[in-house]
SERO-4910 file (N, C-alpha, C, O; in steps of 0.05 Angstrom, whole numbers):
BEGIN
 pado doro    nc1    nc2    nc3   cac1   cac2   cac3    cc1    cc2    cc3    oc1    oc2    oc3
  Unk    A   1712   1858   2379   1712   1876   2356   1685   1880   2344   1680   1901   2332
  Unk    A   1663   1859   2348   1637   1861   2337   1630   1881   2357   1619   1900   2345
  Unk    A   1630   1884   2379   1620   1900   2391   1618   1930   2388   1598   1945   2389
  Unk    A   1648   1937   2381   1656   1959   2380   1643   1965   2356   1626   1983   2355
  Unk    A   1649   1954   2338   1642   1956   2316   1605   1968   2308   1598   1985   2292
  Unk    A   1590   1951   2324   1569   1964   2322   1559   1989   2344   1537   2001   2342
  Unk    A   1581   1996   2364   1573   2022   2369   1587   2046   2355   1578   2068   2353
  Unk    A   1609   2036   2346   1611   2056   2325   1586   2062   2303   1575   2084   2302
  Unk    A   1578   2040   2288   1550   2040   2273   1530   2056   2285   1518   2072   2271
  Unk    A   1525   2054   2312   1501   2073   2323   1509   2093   2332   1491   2106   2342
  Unk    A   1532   2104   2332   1551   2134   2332   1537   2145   2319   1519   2160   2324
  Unk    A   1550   2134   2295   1539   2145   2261   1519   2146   2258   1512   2165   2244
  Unk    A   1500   2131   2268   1464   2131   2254   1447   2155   2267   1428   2168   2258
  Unk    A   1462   2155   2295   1443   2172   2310   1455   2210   2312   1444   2228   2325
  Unk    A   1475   2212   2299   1487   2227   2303   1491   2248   2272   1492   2272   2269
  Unk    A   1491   2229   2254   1504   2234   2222   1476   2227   2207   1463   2208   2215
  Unk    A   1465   2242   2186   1438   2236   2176   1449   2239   2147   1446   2260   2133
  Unk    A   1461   2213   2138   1471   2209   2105   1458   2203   2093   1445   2183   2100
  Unk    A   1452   2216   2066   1427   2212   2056   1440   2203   2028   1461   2213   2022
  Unk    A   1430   2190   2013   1452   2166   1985   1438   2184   1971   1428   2170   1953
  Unk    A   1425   2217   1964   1415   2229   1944   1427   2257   1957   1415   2278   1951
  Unk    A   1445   2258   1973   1455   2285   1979   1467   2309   1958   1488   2299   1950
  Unk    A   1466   2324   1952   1482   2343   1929   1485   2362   1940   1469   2379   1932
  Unk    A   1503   2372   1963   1525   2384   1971   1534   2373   1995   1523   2360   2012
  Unk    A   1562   2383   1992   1585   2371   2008   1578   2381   2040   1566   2399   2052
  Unk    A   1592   2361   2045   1599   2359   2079   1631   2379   2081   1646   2384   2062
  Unk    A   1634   2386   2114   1656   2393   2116   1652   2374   2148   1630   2371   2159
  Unk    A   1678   2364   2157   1682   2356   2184   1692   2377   2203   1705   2396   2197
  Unk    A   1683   2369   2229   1688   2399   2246   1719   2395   2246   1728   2416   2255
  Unk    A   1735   2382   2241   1764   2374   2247   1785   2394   2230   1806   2406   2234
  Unk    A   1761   2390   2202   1773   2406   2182   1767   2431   2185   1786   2448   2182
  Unk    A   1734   2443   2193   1726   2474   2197   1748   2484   2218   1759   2506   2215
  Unk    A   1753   2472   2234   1766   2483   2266   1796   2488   2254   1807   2509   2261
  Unk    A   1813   2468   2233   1837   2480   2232   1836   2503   2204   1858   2511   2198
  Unk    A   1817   2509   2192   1815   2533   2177   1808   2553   2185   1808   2573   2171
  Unk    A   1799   2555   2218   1783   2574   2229   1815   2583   2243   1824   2606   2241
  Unk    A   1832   2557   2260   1855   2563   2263   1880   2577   2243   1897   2594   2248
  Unk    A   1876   2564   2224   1892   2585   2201   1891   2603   2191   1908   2611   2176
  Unk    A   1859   2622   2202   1852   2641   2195   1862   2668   2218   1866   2693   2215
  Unk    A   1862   2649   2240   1867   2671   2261   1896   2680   2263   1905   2701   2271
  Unk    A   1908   2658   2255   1951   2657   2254   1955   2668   2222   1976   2677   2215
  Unk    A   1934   2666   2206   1950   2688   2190   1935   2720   2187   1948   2734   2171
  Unk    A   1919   2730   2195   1915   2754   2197   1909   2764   2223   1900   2787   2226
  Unk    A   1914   2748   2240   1918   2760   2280   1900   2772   2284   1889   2784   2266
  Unk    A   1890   2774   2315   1860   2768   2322   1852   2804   2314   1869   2821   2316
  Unk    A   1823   2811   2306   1810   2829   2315   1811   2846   2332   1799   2838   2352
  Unk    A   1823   2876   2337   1829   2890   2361   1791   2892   2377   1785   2888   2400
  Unk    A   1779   2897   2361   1746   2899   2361   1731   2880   2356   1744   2864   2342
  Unk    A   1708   2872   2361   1697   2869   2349   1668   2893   2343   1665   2913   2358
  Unk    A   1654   2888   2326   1637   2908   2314   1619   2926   2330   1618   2951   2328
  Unk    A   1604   2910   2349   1595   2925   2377   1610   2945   2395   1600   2966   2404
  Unk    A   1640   2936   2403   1659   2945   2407   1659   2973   2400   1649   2992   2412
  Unk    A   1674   2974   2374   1674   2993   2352   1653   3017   2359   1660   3040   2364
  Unk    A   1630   3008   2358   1607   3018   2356   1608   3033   2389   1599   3056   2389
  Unk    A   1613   3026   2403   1616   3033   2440   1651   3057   2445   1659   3073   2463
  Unk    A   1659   3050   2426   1688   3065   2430   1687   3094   2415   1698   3116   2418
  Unk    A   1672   3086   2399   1659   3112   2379   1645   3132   2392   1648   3156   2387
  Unk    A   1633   3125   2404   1608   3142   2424   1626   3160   2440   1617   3182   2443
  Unk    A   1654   3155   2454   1666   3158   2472   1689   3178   2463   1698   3173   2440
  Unk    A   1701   3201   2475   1736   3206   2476   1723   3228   2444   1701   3238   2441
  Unk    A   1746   3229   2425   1744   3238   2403   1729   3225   2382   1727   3234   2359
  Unk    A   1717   3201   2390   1707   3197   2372   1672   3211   2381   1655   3213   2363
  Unk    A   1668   3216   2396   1649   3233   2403   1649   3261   2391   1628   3271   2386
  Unk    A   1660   3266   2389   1665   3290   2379   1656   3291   2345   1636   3301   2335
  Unk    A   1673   3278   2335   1675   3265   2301   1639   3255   2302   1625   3267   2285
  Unk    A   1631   3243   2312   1600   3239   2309   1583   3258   2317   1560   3252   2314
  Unk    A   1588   3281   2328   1575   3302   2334   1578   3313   2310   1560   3313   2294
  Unk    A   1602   3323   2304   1599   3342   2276   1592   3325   2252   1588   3339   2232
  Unk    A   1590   3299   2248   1576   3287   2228   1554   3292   2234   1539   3295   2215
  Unk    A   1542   3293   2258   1513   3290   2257   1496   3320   2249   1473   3324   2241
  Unk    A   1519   3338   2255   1504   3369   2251   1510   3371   2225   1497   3388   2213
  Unk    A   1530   3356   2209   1525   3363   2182   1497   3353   2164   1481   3366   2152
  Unk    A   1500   3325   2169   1476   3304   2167   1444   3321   2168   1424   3322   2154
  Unk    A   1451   3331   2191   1421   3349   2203   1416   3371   2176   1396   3375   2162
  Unk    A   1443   3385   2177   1443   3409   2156   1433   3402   2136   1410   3409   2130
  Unk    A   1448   3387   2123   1436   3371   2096   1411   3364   2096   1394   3375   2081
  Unk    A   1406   3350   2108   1372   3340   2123   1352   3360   2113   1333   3358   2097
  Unk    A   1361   3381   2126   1343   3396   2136   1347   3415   2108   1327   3429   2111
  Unk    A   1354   3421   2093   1366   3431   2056   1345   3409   2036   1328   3414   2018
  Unk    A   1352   3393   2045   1341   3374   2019   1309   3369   2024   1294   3365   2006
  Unk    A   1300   3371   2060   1270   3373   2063   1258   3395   2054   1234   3396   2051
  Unk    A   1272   3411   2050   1261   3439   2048   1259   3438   2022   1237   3443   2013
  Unk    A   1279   3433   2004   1276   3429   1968   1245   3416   1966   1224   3426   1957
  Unk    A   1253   3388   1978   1239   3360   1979   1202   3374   1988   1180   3364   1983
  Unk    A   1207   3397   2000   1173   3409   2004   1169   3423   1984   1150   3418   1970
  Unk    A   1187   3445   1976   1176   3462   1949   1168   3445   1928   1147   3449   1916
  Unk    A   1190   3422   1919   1188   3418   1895   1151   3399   1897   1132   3399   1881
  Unk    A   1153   3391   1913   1119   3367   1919   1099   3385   1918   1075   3379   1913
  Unk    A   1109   3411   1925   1089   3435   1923   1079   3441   1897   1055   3447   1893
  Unk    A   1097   3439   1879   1099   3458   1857   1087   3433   1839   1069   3436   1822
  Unk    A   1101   3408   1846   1081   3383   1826   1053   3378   1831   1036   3368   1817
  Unk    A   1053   3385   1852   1020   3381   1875   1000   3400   1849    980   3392   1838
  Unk    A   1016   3430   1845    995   3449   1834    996   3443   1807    976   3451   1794
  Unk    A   1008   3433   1798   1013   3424   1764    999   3392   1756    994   3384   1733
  Unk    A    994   3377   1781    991   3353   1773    998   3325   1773    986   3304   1772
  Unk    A   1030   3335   1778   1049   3309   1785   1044   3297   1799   1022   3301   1808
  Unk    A   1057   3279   1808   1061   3265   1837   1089   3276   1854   1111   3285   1845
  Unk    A   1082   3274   1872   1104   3279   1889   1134   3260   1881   1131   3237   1875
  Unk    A   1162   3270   1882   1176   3270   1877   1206   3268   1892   1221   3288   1895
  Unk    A   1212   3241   1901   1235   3249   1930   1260   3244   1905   1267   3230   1886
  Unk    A   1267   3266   1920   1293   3276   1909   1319   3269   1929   1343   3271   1923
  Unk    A   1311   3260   1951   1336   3252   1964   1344   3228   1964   1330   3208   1965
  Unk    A   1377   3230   1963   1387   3201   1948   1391   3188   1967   1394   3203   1986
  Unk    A   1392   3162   1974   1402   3132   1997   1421   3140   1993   1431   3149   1972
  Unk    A   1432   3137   2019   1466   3131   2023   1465   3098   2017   1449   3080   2023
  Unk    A   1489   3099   2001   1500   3067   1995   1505   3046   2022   1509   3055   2045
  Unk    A   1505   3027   2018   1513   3011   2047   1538   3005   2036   1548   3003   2013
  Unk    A   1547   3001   2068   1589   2993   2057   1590   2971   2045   1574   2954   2052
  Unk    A   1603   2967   2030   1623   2938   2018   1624   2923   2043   1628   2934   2065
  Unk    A   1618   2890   2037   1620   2869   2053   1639   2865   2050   1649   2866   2028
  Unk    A   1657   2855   2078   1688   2848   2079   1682   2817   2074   1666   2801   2084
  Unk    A   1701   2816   2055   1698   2784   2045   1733   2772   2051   1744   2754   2038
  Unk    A   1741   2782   2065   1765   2783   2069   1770   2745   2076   1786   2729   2067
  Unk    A   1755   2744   2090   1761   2717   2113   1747   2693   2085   1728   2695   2069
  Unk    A   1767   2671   2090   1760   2658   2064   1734   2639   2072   1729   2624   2053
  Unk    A   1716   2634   2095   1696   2618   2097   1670   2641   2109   1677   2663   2115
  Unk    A   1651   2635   2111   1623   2637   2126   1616   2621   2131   1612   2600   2118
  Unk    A   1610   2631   2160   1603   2607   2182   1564   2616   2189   1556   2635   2203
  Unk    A   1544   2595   2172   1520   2604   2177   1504   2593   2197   1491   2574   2188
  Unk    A   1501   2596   2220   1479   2591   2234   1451   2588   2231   1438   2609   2230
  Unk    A   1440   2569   2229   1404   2562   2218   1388   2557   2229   1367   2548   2219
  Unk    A   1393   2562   2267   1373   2561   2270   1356   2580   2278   1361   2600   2264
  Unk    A   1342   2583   2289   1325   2611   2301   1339   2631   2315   1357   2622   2329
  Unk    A   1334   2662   2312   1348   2673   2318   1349   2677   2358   1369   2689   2368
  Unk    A   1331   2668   2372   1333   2661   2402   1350   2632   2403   1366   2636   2421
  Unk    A   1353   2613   2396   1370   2601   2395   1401   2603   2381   1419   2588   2388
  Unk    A   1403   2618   2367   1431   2634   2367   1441   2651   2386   1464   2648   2395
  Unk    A   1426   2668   2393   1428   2681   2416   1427   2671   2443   1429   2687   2462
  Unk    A   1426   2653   2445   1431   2638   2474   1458   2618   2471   1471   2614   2492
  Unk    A   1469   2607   2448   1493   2599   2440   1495   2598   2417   1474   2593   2403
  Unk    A   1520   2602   2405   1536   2590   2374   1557   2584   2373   1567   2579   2395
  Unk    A   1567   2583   2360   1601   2572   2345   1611   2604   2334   1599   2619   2319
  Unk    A   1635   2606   2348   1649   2626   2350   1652   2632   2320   1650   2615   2303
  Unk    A   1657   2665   2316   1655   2681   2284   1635   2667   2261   1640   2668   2237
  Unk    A   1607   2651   2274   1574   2649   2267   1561   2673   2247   1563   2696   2257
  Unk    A   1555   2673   2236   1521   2695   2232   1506   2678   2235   1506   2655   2227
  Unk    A   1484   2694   2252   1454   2678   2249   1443   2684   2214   1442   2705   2201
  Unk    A   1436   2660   2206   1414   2662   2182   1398   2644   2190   1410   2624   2196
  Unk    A   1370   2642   2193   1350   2626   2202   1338   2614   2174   1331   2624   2152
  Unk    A   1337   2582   2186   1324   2569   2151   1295   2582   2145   1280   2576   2127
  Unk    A   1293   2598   2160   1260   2608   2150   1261   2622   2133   1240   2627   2121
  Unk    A   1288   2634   2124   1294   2657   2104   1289   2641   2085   1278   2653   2066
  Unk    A   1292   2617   2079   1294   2608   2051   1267   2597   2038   1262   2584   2017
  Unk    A   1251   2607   2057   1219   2603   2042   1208   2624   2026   1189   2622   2011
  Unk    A   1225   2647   2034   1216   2684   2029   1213   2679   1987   1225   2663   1972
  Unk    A   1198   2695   1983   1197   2692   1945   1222   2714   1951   1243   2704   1942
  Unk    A   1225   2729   1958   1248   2760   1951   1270   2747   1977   1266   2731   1995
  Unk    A   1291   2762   1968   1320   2773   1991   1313   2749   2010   1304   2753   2032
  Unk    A   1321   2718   1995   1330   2701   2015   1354   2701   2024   1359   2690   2045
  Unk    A   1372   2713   2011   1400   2718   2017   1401   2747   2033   1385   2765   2029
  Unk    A   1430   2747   2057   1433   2763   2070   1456   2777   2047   1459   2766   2026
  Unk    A   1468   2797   2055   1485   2820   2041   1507   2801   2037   1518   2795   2016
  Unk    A   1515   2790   2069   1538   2776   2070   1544   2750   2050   1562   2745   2034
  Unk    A   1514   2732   2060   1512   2717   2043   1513   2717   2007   1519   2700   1990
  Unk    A   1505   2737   2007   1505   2746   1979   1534   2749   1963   1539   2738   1941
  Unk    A   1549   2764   1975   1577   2769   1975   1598   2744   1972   1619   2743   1959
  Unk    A   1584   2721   1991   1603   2702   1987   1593   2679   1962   1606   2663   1949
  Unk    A   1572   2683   1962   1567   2662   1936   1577   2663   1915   1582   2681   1899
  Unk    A   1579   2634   1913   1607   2628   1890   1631   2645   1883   1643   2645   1861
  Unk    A   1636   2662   1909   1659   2678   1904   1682   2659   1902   1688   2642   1919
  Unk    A   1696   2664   1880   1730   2641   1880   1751   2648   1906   1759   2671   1911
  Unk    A   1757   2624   1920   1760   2618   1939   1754   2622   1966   1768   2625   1986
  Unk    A   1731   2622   1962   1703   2626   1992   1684   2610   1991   1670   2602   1972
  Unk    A   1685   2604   2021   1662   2575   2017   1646   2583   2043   1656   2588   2065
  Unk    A   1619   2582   2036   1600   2581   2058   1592   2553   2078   1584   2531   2069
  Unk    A   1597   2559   2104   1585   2530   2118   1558   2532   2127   1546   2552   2135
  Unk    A   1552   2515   2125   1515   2523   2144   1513   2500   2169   1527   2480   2168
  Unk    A   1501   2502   2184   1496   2483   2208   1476   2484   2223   1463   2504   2217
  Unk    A   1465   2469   2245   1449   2468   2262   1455   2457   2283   1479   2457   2289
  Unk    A   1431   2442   2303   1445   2427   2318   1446   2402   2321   1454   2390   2341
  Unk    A   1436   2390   2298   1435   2353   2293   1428   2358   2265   1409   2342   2264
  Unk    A   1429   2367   2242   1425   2358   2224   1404   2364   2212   1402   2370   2189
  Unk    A   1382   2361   2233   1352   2354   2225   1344   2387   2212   1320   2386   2208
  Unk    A   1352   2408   2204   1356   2432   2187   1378   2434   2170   1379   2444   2147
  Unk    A   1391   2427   2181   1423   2439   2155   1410   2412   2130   1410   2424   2108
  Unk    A   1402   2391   2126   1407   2375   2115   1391   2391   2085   1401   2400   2064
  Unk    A   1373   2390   2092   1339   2408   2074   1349   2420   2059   1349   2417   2034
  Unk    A   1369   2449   2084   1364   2481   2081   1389   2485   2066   1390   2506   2053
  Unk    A   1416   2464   2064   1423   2463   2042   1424   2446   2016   1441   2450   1998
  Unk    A   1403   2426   2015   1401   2419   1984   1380   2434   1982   1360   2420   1977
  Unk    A   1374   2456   1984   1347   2488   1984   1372   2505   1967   1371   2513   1944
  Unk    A   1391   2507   1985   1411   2530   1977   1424   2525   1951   1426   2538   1930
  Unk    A   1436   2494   1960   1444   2483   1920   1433   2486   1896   1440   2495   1874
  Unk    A   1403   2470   1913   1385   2480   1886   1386   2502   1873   1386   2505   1848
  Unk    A   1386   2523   1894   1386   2562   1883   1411   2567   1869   1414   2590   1862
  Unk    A   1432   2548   1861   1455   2563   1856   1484   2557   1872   1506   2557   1862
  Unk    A   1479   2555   1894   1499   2562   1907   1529   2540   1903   1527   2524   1922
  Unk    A   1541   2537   1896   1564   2518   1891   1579   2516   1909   1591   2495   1913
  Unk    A   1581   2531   1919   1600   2537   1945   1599   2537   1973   1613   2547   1990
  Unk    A   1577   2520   1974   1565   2511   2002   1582   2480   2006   1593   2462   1994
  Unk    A   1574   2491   2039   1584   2458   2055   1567   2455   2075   1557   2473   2088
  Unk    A   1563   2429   2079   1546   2430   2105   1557   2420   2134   1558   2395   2135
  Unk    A   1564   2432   2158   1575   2418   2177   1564   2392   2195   1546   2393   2211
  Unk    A   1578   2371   2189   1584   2337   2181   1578   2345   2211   1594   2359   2223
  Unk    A   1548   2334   2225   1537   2333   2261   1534   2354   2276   1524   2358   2299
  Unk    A   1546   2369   2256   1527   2402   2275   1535   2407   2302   1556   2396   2310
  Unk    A   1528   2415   2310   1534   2425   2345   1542   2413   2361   1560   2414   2377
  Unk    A   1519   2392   2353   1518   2365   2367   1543   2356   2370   1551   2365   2392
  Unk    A   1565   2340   2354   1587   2328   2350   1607   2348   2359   1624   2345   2377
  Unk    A   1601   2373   2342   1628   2394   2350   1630   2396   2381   1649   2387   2394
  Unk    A   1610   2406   2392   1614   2411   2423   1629   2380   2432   1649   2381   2445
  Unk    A   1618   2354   2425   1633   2332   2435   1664   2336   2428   1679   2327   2445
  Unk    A   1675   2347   2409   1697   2338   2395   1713   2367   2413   1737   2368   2417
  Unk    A   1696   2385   2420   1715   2417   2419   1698   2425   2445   1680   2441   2438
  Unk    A   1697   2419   2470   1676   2431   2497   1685   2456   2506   1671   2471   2521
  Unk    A   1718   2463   2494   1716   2494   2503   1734   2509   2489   1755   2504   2479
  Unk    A   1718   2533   2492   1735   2557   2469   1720   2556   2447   1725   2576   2434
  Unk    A   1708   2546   2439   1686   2544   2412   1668   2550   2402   1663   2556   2379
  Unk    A   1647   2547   2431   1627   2557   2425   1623   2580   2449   1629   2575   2472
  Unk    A   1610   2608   2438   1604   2619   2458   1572   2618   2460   1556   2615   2441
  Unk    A   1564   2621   2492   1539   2623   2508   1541   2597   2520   1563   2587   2527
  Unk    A   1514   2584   2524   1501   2570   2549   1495   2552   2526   1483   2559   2506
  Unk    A   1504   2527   2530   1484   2499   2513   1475   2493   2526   1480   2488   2550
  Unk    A   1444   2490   2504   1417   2482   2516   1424   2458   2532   1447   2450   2528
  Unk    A   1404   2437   2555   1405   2411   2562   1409   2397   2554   1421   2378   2562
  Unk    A   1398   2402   2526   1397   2373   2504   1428   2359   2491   1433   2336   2482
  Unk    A   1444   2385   2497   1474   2377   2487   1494   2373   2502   1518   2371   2497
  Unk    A   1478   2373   2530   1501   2372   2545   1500   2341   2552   1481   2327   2556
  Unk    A   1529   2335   2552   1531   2301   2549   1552   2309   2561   1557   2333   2566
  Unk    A   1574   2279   2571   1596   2277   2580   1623   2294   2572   1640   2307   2583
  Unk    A   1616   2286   2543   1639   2305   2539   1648   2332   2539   1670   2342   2539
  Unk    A   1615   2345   2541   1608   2376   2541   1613   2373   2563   1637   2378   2564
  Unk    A   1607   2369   2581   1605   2374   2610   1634   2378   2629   1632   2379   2654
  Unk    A   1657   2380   2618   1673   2390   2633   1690   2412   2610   1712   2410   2599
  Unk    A   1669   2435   2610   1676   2465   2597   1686   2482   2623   1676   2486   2645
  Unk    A   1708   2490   2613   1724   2500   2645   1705   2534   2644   1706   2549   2663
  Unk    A   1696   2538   2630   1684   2569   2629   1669   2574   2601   1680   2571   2579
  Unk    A   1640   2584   2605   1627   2595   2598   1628   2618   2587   1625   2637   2602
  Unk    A   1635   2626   2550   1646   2642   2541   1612   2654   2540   1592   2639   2538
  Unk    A   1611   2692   2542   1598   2707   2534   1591   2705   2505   1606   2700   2487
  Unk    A   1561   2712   2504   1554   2701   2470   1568   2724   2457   1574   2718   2433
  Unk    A   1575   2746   2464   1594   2756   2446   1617   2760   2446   1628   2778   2433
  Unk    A   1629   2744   2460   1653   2747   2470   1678   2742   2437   1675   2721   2423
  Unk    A   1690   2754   2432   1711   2747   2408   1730   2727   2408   1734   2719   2431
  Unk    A   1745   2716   2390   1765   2700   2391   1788   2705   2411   1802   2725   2404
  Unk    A   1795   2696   2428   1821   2708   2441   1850   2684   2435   1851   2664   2421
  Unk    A   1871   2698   2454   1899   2686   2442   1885   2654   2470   1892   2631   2467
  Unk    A   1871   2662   2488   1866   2638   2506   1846   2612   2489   1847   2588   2490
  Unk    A   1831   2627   2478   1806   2603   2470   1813   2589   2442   1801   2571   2431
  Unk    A   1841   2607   2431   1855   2599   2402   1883   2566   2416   1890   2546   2404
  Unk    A   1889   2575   2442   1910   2546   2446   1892   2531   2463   1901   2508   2465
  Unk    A   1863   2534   2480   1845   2515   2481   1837   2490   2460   1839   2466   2464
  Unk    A   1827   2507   2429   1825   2493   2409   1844   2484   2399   1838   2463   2388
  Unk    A   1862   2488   2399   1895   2479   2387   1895   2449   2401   1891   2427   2390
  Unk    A   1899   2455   2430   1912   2430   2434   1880   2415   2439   1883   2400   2459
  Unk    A   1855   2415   2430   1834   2388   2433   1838   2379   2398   1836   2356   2389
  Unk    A   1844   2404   2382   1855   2394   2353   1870   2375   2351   1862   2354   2340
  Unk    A   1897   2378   2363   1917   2351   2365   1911   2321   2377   1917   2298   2370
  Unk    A   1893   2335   2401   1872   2299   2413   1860   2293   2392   1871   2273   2383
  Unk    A   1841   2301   2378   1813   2294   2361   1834   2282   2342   1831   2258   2339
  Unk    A   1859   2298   2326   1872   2287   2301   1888   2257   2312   1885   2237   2298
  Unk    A   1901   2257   2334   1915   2232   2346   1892   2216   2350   1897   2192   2347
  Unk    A   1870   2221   2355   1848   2199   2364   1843   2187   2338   1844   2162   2336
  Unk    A   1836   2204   2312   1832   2192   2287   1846   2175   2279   1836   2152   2275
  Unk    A   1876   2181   2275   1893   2167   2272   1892   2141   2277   1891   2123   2260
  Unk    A   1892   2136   2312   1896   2106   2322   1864   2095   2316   1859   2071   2318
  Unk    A   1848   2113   2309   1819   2096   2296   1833   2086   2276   1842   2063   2280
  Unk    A   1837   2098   2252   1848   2096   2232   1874   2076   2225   1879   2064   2204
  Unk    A   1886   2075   2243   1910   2046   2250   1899   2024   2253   1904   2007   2236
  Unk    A   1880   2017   2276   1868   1997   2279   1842   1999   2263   1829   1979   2272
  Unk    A   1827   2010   2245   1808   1992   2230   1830   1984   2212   1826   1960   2208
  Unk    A   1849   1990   2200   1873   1986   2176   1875   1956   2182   1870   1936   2168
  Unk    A   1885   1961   2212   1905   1929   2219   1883   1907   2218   1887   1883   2214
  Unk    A   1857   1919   2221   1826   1907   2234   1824   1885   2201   1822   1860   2201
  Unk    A   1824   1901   2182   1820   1903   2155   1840   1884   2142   1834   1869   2124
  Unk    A   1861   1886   2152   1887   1875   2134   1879   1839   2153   1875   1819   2139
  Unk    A   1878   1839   2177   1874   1811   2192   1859   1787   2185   1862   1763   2185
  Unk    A   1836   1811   2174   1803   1799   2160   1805   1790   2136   1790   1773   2127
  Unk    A   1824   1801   2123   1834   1800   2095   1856   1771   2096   1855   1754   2078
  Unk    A   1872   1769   2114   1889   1751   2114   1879   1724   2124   1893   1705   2120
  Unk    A   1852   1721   2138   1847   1702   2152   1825   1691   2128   1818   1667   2130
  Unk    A   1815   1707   2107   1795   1697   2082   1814   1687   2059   1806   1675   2039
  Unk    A   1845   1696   2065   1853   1688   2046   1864   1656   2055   1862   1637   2040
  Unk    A   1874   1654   2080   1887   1625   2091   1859   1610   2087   1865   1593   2071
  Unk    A   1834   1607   2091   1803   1588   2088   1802   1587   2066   1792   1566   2057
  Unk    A   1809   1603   2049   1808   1601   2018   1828   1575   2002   1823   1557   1985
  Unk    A   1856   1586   2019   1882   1570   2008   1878   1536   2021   1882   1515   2007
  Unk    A   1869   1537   2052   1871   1512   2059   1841   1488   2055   1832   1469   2068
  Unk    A   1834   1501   2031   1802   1480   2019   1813   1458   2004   1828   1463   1985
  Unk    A   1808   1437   2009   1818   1416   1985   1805   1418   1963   1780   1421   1962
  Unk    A   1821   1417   1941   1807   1420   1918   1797   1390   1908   1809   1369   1914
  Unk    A   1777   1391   1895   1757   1363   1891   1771   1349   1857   1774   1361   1835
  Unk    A   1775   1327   1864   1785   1316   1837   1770   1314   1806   1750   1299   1803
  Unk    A   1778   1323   1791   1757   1325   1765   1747   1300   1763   1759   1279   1769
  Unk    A   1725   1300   1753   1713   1266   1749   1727   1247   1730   1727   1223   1733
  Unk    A   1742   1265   1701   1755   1251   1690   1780   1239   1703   1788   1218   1693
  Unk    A   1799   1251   1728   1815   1248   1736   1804   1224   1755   1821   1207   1758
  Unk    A   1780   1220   1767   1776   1207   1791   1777   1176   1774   1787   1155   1781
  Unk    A   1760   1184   1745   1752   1161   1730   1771   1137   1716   1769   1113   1713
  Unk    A   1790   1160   1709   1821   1144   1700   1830   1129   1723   1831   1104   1724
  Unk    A   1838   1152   1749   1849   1131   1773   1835   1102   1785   1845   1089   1803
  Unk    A   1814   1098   1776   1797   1077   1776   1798   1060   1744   1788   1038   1740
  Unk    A   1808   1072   1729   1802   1040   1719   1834   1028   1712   1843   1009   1700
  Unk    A   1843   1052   1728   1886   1038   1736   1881   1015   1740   1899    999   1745
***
């Protein structure tokens, strides 16, 4: 049991970077993976995803629909440059400054639909060679910027009531910083993922993450991923009962951890209490003193 006991200890040390001044929460991948699962069984997978979208559009009638947006677009364009020259003309001869008169189109509303964000921190070539499935890359370098350290998305979800941002890396050695950085700014609603990549890929080797993990993470348990998901590949109904049933291993494995340190605990407890009970107790001196002068 000492044995075990201290490789569990160096599990933890080398793997988990707990710091006794931390101020924001952890989330465990056990817990991200079945919210990521509850997310997909109650609003059913994505017919698209966004690239997708973007490729189906080009094509059929939607070709069409972007042609005549685009000759209107041009029309307009080409109306408001022409204003946009007289009027710079007419301030040019009077004195002004030039004057743009044409308005930004608004950007769409962020779908905040999905109750978590999943933030990726590290560099954006290292996202792009692997991540954890429905990811954004945000790179911790953003959070040095004086302006727009927050993305749109990011922005959207902060401290929104019941939405929680996760952030991660791939050991710790960034998420730990980059979110007591983010706390500090405000953010309440952050979590940080409890071993990062590192652990998840041990705990979850397929369906999880899409792309290629680097060398550094491939260990035993990574090492028998039956297939290599495309870095953009979407959630499917196959890589949703992959995760399912390594969910039910990882939760049954806790458990019987969790049984036997209990029984581990209760033994240790029972064996300090019998050394305790079987001590002879020492006779008071007044008691020893009387029985002597019987």
């Amino acid at each position: 049991s000492a044995s075990k006991a201290k490789q569990k200890a160096d599990y933890v040390a080398e793997r988990f970077k707990y710091r006794p001044d931390e101020i924001f929460r952890r989330i465990k991948c056990n817990t991200l993976v079945q919210l990521m699962l509850e997310v997909a069984d109650q609003d059913g997978l994505p017919a698209f995803e966004e690239h997708q979208l973007d490729e189906a559009a080009t094509m059929g009638d939607g070709f069409s629909h972007h042609s005549d947006q685009f000759q209107q677009d041009y029309e307009s364009q080409s109306v408001a440059t022409g204003y946009s020259m007289a009027s710079s003309f007419a301030s040019f001869t009077t004195g002004q400054g030039e004057l743009n008169v044409r308005q930004q189109p608004k950007p769409p509303a962020v779908d905040t639909t999905c109750p978590y964000l999943l933030l990726d921190l590290r560099d954006k070539t290292d996202f792009d060679q692997c991540h954890i499935m429905t990811a954004k890359s945000f790179p911790h370098t953003r959070l040095s910027r004086a302006t727009n350290v927050l993305t749109r998305v990011a922005s959207a979800y902060k401290n929104k009531p019941g939405k929680i941002i996760v952030v991660y890396d791939e050991d710790e050695s960034l998420s730990c910083r980059a979110a007591t950085i983010m706390v500090q700014q405000g953010i309440d609603n952050l979590f940080m993922l409890s071993g990062g990549m590192r652990v998840l890929t041990e705990k979850y080797p397929d369906g999880l993450v899409a792309g290629q993990l680097p060398a550094h993470l491939v260990t035993k348990q990574t090492q028998p991923r039956a297939q290599v998901l495309p870095i953009s590949a979407p959630l499917t109904e196959s890589n949703l009962d992959q995760i399912r049933c390594q969910l039910e291993e990882n939760l049954l494995l806790d458990d019987a951890k969790s049984t036997t340190s209990s029984r581990a605990s209760s033994r240790n407890a029972s064996r300090r209490s019998t050394r305790q009970g079987a001590r002879p107790g020492k006779p008071s001196t007044a008691a020893s003193t009387t029985s002597t002068w019987r």
